[in-house]
Backbone as JSON, one array per atom type, in Angstrom:
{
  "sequence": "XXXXXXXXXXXXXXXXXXXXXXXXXXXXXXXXXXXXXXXXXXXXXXXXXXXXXXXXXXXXXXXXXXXXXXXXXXXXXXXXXXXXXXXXXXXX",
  "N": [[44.86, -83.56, -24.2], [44.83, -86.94, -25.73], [45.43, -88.67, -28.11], [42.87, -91.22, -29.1], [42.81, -94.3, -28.28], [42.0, -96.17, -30.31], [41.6, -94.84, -32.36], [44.23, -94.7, -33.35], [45.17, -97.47, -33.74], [43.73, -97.94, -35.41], [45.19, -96.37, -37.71], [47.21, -97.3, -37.54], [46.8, -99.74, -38.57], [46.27, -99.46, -40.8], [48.47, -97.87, -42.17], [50.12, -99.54, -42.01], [49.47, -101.64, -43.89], [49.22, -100.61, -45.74], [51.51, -99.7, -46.51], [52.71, -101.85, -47.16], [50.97, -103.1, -49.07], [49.8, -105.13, -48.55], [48.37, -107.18, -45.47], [45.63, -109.41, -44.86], [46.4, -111.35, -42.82], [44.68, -113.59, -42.19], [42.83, -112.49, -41.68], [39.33, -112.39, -42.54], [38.34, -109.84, -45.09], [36.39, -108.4, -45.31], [36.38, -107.96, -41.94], [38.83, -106.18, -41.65], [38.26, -104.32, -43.1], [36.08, -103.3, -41.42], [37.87, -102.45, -39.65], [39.74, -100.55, -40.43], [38.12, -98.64, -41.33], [36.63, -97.84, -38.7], [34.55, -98.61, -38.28], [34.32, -101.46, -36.72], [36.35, -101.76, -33.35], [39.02, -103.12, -32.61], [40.36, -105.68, -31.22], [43.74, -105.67, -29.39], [45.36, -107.23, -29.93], [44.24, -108.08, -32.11], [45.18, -106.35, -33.73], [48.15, -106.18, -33.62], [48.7, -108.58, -34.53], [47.85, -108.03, -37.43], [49.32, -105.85, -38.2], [52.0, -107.15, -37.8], [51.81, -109.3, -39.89], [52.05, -107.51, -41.54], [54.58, -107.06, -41.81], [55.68, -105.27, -39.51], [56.47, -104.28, -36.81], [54.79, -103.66, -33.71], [54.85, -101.12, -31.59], [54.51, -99.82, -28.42], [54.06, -96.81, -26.2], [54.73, -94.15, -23.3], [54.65, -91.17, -23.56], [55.7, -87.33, -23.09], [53.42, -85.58, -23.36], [51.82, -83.29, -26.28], [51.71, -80.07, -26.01], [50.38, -78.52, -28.43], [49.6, -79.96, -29.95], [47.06, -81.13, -28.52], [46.09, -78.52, -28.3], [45.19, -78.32, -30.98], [43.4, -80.27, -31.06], [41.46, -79.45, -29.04], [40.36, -76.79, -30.02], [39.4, -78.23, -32.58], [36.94, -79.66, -31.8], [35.03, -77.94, -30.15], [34.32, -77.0, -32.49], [30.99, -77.52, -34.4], [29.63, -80.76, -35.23], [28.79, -80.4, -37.43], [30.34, -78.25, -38.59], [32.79, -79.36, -38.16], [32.61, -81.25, -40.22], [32.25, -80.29, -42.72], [34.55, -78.92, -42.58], [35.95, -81.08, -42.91], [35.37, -82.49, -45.46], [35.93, -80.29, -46.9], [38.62, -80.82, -47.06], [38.94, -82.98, -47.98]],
  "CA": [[44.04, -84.58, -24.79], [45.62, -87.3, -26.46], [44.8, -89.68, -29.18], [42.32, -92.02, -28.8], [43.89, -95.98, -28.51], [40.99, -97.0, -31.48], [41.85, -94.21, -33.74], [45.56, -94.72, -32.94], [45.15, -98.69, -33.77], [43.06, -97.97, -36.91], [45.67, -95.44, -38.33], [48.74, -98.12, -37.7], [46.85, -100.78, -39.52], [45.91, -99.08, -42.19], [49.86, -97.49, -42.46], [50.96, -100.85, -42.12], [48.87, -102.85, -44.72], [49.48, -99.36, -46.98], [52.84, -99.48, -47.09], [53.08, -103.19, -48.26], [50.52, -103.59, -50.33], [48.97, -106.36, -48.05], [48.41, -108.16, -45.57], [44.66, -110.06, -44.0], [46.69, -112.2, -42.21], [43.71, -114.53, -42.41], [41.3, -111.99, -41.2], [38.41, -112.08, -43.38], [39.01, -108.46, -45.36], [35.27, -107.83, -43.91], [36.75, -107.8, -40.97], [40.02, -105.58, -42.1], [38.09, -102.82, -44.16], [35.31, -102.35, -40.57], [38.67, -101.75, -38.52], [40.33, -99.3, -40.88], [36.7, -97.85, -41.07], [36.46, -97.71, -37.41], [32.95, -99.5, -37.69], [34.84, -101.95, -35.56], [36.79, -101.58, -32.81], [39.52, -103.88, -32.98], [41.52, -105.59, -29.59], [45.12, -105.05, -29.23], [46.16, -108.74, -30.46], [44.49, -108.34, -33.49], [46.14, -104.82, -34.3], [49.09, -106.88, -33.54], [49.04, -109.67, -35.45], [47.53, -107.14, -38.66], [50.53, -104.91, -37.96], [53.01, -108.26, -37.82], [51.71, -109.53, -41.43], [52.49, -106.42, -43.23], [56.44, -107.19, -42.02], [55.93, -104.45, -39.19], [56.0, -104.5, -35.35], [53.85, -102.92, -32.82], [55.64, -100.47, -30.12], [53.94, -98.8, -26.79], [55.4, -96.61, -24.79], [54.28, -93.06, -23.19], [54.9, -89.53, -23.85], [54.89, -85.95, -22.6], [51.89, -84.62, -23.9], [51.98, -82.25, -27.28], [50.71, -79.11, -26.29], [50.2, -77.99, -29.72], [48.61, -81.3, -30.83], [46.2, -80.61, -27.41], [45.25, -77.04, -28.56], [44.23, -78.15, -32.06], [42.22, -80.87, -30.72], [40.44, -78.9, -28.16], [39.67, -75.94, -31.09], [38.14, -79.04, -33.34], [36.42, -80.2, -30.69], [34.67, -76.64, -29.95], [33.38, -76.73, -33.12], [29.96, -78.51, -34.22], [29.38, -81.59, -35.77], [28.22, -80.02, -39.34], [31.44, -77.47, -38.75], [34.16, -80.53, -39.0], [32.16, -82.32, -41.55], [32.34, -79.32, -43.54], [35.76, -79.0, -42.53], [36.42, -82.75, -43.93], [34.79, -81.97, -47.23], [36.82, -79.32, -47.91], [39.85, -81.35, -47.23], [39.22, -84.12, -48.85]],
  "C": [[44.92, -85.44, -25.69], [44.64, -88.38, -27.38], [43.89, -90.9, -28.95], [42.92, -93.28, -28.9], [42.81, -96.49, -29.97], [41.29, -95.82, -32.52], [43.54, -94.32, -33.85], [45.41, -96.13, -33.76], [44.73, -98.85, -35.36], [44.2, -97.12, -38.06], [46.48, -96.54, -38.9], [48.0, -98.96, -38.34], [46.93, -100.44, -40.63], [47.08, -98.59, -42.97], [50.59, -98.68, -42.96], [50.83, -101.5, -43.02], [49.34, -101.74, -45.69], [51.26, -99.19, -47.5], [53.5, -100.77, -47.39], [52.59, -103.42, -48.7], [49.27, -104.94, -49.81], [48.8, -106.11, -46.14], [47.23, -108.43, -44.33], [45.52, -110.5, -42.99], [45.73, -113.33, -41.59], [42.59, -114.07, -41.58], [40.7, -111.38, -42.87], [38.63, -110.22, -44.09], [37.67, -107.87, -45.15], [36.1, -107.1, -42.7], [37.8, -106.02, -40.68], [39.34, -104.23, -42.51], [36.62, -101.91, -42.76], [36.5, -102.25, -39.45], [39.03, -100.8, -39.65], [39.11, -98.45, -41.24], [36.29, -97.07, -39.64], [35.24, -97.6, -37.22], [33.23, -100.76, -36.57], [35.98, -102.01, -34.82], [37.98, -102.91, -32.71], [40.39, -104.31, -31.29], [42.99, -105.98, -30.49], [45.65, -106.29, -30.01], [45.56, -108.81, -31.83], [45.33, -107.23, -34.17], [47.92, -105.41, -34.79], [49.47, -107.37, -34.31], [48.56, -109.18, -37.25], [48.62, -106.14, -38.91], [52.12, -106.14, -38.54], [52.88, -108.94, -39.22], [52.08, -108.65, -42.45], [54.48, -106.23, -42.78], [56.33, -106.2, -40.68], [55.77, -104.92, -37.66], [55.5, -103.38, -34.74], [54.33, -102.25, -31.6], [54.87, -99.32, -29.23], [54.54, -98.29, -26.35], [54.78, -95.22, -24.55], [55.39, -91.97, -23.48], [54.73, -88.3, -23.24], [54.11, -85.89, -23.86], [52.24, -83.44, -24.86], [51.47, -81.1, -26.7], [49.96, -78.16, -27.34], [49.32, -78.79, -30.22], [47.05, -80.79, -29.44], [45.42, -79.43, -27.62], [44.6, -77.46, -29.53], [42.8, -79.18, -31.56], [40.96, -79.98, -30.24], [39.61, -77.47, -29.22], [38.55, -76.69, -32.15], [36.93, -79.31, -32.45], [35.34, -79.16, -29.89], [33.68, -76.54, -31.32], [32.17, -78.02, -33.46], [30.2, -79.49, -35.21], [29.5, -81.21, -37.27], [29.67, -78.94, -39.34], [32.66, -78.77, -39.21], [33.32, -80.85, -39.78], [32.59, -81.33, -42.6], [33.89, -79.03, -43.57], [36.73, -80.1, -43.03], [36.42, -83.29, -44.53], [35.9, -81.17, -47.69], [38.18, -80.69, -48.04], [39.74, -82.76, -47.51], [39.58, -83.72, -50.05]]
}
């Protein structure tokens, strides 16, 4: 199982704008605070160009597959709804 491309997209903006301090790049910060929310789903060109304002560029490319990252998923993923939440309480 691998990472979803919208939680993948939401991570890097939010890394990106976090580790300079900025940058809209003249998206409304509406806009900015329901992608790093992942109330909205964001396409690839804006990730882009939100990635490219904080000084940073945007690189694709595939992978073998973690099998370690794969197991934990599939163990979260096993448990219920109210089990991660509870699990995402504590660790907050």
């Amino acid at each position: 199982m691998a990472i979803p491309l919208q939680t993948a997209a939401i991570a890097l903006v939010h890394e990106a704008r976090g580790r300079t301090g900025l940058s809209q790049a003249g998206v409304p910060q509406s806009t900015v605070g329901r992608i790093e929310t992942g109330a909205r789903e964001p396409k690839v060109a804006l990730v882009e160009r939100l990635i490219r304002a904080a000084g940073f560029e945007l690189r694709v490319g595939l992978g073998e597959p973690d099998p370690q990252l794969d197991s934990r998923f599939e163990r979260t993923l096993r448990r219920s709804p109210r089990q991660r939440l509870a699990d995402a309480m504590r660790d907050a």
